[in-house]
C-alpha positions, 0 to 999 in steps of 0.5 A: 588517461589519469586527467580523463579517470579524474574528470569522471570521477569529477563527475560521478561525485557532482551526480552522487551529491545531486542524487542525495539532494534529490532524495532529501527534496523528494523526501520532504516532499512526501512527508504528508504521505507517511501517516496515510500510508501508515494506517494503509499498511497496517490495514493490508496487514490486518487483511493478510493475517485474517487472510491466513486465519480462515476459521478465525474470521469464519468465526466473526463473521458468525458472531457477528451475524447472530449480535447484529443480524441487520449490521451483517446485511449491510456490511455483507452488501457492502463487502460484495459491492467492493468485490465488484468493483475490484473485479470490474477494476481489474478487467478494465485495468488489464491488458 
C-alpha cells in the first residue's frame, strides 16, 4: 500500500509541476492580450456606471444635442446601428 500511495503522490507532483509550467507558458503567451483587455475593461466599467446614473447620462445626451445638434445625429445613428447589430447578433448566436 505505502508503494502505491508514494507512486501517486509521484504522480500528483509531476502533474503539479507540469500544471504551473503550463500556466507560466500560457501566460506569456498572452501577454499582448493585457493592454487591449485593459482598456476593454475600463470601457465596460465606463458603460456600467453611466448605466447605473440614467439622469446622468440623460443630461449629456441633452448637452450634447443642444452644442453639436449634427455630432448628435451622427452618433445617435450610429449607437442605433450598433443596437441592431447586438440584436441581430444576439438572436443568430442563441439557440
Amino acid at each position: 500500500m505505502n508503494r502505491r500511495l508514494a507512486a501517486i503522490e509521484a504522480k500528483r507532483a509531476r502533474l503539479l509541476e507540469r500544471a504551473a509550467r503550463q500556466r507560466e507558458d500560457l501566460g506569456q503567451a498572452l501577454q499582448f492580450c493585457v493592454q487591449p483587455l485593459g482598456f476593454v475593461d475600463r470601457c465596460v466599467d465606463v458603460v456600467r456606471k453611466l448605466a447605473s446614473h440614467p439622469p446622468l447620462l440623460a443630461g449629456a445626451v441633452f448637452v450634447l444635442a443642444l452644442l453639436r445638434p449634427r455630432r448628435a445625429l451622427k452618433l445617435a445613428r450610429r449607437a442605433f446601428g450598433l443596437w441592431q447589430g447586438y440584436r441581430w447578433l444576439a438572436q443568430t448566436v442563441t439557440p
